[in-house]
C-alpha positions as CSV (number, residue, x, y, z in Angstrom):
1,X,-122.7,73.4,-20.8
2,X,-123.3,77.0,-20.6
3,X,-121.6,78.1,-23.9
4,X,-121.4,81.6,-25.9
5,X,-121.4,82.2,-29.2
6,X,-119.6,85.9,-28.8
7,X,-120.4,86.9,-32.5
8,X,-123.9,86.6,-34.1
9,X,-126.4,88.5,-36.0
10,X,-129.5,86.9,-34.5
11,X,-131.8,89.5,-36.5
12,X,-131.2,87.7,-39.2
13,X,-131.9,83.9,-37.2
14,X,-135.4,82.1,-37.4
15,X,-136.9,80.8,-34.3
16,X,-136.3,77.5,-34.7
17,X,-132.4,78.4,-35.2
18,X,-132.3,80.0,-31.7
19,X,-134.6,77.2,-30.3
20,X,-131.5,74.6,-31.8
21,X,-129.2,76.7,-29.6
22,X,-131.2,76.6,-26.4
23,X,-131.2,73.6,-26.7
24,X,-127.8,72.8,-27.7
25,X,-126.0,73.9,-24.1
26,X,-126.0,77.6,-25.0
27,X,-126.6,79.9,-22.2
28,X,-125.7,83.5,-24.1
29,X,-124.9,84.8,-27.5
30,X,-123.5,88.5,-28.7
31,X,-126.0,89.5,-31.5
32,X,-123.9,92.5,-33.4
33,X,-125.3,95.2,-35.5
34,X,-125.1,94.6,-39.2
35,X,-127.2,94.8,-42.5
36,X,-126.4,93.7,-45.9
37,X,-126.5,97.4,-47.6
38,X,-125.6,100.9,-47.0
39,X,-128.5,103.0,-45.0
40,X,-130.1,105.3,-47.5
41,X,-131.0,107.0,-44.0
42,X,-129.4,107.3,-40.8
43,X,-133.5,106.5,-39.7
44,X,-133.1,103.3,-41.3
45,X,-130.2,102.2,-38.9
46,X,-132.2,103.6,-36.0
47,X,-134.7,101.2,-37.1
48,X,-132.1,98.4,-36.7
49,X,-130.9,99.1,-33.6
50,X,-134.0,99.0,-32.0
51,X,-134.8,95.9,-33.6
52,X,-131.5,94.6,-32.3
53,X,-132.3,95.9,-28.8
54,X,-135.7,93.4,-29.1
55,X,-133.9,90.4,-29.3
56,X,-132.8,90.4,-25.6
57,X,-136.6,89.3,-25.0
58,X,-137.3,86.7,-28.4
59,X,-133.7,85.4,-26.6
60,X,-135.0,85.2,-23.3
61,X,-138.2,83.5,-23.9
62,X,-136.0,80.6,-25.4
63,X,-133.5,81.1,-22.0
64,X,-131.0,82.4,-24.0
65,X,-129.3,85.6,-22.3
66,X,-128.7,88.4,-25.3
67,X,-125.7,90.8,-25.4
68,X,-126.4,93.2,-27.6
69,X,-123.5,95.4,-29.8
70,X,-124.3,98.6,-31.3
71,X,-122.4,99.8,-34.1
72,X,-121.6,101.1,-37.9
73,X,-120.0,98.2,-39.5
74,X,-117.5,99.2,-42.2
75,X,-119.9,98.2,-44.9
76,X,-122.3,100.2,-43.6
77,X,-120.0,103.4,-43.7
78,X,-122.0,105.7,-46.0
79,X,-119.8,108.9,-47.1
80,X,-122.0,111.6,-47.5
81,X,-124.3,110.7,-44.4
82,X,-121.5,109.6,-42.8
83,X,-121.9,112.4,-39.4
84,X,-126.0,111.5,-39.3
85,X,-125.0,108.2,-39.2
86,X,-122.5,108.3,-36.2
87,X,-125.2,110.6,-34.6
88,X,-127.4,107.8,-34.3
89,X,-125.1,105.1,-33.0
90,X,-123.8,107.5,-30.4
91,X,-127.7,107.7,-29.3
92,X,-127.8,103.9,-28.8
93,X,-124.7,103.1,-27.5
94,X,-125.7,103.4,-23.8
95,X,-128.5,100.9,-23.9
96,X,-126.2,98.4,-25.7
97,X,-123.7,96.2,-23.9
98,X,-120.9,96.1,-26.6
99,X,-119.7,98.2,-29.3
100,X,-119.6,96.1,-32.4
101,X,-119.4,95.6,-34.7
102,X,-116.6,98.0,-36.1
103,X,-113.7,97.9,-38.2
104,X,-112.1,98.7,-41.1
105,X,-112.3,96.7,-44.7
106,X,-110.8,99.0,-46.7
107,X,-107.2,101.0,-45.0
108,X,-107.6,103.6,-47.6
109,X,-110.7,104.6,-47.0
110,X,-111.1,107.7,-45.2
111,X,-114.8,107.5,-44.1
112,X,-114.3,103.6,-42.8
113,X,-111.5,104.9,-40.7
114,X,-112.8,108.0,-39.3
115,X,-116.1,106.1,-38.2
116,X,-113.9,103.4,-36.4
117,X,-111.6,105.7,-34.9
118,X,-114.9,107.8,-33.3
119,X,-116.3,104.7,-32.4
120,X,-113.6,103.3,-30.4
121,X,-113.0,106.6,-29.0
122,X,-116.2,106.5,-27.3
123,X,-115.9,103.1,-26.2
124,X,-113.0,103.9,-24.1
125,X,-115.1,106.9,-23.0
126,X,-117.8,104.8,-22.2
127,X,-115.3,101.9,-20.9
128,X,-117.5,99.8,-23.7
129,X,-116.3,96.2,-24.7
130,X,-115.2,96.0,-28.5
131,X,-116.0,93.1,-31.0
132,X,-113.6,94.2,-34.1
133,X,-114.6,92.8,-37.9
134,X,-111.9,92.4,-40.3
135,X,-112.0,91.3,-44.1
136,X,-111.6,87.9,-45.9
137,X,-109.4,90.0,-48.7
138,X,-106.8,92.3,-47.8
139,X,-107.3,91.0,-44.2
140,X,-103.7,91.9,-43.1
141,X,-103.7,95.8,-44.0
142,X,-107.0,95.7,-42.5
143,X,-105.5,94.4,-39.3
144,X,-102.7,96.8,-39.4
145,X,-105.2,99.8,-39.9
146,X,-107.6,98.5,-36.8
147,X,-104.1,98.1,-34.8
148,X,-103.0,101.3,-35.1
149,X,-105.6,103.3,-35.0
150,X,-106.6,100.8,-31.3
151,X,-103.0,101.7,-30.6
152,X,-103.5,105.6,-31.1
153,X,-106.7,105.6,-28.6
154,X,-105.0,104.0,-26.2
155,X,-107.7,101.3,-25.8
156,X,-106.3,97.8,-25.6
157,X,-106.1,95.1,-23.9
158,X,-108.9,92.5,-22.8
159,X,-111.7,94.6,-23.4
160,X,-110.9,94.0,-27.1
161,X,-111.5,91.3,-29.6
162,X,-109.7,91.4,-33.1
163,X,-112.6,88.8,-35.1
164,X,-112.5,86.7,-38.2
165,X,-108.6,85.9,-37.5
166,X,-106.3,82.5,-38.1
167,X,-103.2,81.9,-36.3
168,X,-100.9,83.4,-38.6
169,X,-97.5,84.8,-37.2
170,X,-98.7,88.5,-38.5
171,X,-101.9,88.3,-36.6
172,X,-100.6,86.6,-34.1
173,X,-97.8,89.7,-33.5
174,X,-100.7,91.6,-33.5
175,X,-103.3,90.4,-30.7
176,X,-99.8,89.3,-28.7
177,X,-98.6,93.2,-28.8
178,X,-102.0,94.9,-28.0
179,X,-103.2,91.7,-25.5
180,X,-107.0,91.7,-26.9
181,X,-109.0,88.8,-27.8
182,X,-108.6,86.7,-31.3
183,X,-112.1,85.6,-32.4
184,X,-111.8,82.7,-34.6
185,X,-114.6,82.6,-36.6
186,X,-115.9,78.8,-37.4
187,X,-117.1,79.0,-41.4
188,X,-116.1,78.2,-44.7
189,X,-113.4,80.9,-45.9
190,X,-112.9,82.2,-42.3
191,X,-111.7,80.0,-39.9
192,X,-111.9,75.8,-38.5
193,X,-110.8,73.4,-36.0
194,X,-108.0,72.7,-37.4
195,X,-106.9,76.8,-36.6
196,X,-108.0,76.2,-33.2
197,X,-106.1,73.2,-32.6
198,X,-102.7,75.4,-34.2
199,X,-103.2,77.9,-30.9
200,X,-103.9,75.0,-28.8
201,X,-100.7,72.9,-29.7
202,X,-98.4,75.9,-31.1
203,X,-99.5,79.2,-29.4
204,X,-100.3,78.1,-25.9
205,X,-99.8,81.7,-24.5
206,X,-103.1,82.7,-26.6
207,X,-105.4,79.8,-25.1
208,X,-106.7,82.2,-22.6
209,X,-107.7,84.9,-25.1
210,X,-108.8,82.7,-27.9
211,X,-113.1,83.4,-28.6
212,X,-115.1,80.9,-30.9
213,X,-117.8,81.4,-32.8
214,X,-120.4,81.5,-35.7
215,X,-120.9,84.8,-37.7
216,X,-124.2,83.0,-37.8
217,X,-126.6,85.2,-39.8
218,X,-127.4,86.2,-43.3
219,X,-124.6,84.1,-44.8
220,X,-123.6,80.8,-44.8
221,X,-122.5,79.7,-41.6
222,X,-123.2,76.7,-39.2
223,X,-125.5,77.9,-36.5
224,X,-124.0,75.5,-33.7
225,X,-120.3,75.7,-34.9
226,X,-119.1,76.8,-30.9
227,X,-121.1,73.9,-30.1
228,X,-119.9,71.2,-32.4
229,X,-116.3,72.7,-32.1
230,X,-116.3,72.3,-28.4
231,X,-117.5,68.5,-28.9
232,X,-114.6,67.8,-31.9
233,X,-111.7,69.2,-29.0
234,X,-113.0,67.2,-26.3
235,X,-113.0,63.9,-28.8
236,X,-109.6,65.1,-29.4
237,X,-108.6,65.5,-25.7
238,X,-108.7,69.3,-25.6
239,X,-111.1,69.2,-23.1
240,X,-109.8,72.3,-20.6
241,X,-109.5,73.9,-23.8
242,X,-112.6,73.5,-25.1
243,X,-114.4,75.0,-22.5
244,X,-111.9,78.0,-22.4
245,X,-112.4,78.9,-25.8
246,X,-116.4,78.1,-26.3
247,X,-117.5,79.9,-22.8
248,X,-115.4,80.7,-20.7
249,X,-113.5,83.6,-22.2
250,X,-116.2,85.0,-24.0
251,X,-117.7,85.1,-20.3
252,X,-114.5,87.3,-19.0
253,X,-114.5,89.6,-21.6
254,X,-118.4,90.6,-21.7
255,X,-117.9,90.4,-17.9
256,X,-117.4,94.2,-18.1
257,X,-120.7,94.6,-20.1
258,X,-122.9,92.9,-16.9
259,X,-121.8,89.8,-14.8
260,X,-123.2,86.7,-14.7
């Protein structure tokens, strides 16, 4: 079927869960950068990016093809090592394929915002993809933040994707007035079908730029959710959909990262 999952965090997958996916009709996923605490030391996020840069061969044994993102996640954003840290993803940004994932969780935060802004600055420098996290709480000042500061760079467009979003009219405005990507994430508290089916029946304009997927990684989360979401729209008739938003738009927007 040749799906993507365009936001994982496969460091944190077994063997058998990627195995499931090979053979499930996957034929890429985006493993992002992300771990669960602060670094105490900007080695210790060197350490996992170049276990994130292994996974392109523990994917390709299984004949999965790995995109890997390079990144500080918000969480990650520690203060008072804060230039060490952006030191080191600057380092490994050219061997990864996107930048990601970034954001902001918290608006007010000075350190989250100045990381994201450097980041996407060298994204557009780089002319780097962008997978974009944003909050469960407070996710519509988050949005706001990422927007402007997305605005300010200058980089927007298709080469960005705003993730963990429903279809409500503020995010909507949002994605529709910087034309990026909406990532709908597929997991309790996040997103569902049922916010997939509102773009397909009420926002038909956003079909196109609509991206599935997991989050599948340290917390709960269904591992084949594109998978079993693309098999609940086609039973529903969404079949031209389906395929749009489980594979084929995550395809044009990594496109710029290496083709197919």
């Amino acid at each position: 079927m040749g799906l993507v999952d365009p936001h994982t965090h496969t460091v944190f997958l077994s063997w058998a869960d990627l195995r499931m996916l090979s053979e499930s009709g996957y034929e890429a996923l985006i493993t992002l950068s992300y771990i669960p605490v602060q670094p105490s030391s900007p080695s210790s996020l060197e350490d996992h990016f170049k276990h994130l840069l292994m996974e392109r061969d523990r994917l390709k044994s299984l004949g999965l093809r790995a995109f890997v993102g390079i990144g500080l996640h918000p969480r990650c954003v520690t203060p008072n090592i804060l230039n060490e840290e952006l030191k080191v993803v600057r380092k490994y940004l050219r061997e990864a394929d996107v930048v990601g994932e970034v954001g902001i969780e918290d608006p007010a935060s000075d350190a989250e915002v100045t990381a994201f802004r450097k980041q996407i600055e060298w994204a557009k420098e780089l002319g780097m993809p962008v997978i974009v996290h944003t909050p469960r709480r407070g996710k519509e000042a988050a949005v706001k933040a990422v927007a402007s500061v997305l605005r300010d760079a200058g980089y927007v467009g298709d080469h960005v994707v705003i993730d963990h979003l429903t279809p409500e009219p503020a995010f909507v405005e949002v994605v529709n007035s910087l034309n990026t990507y909406m990532g709908v994430t597929i997991q309790p508290g996040k997103g569902s079908v049922a916010d997939v089916i509102d773009v397909i029946e009420s926002h038909t304009d956003l079909v196109d730029r609509v991206l599935i997927n997991s989050d599948a990684g340290r917390d709960p989360s269904d591992v084949l959710a594109v998978v079993n979401t693309y098999e609940d729209l086609i039973e529903r008739g969404y079949v031209k959909q389906a395929y749009r938003v489980a594979s084929l738009n995550a395809k044009e927007f990594i496109k710029s990262a290496a083709s197919y």
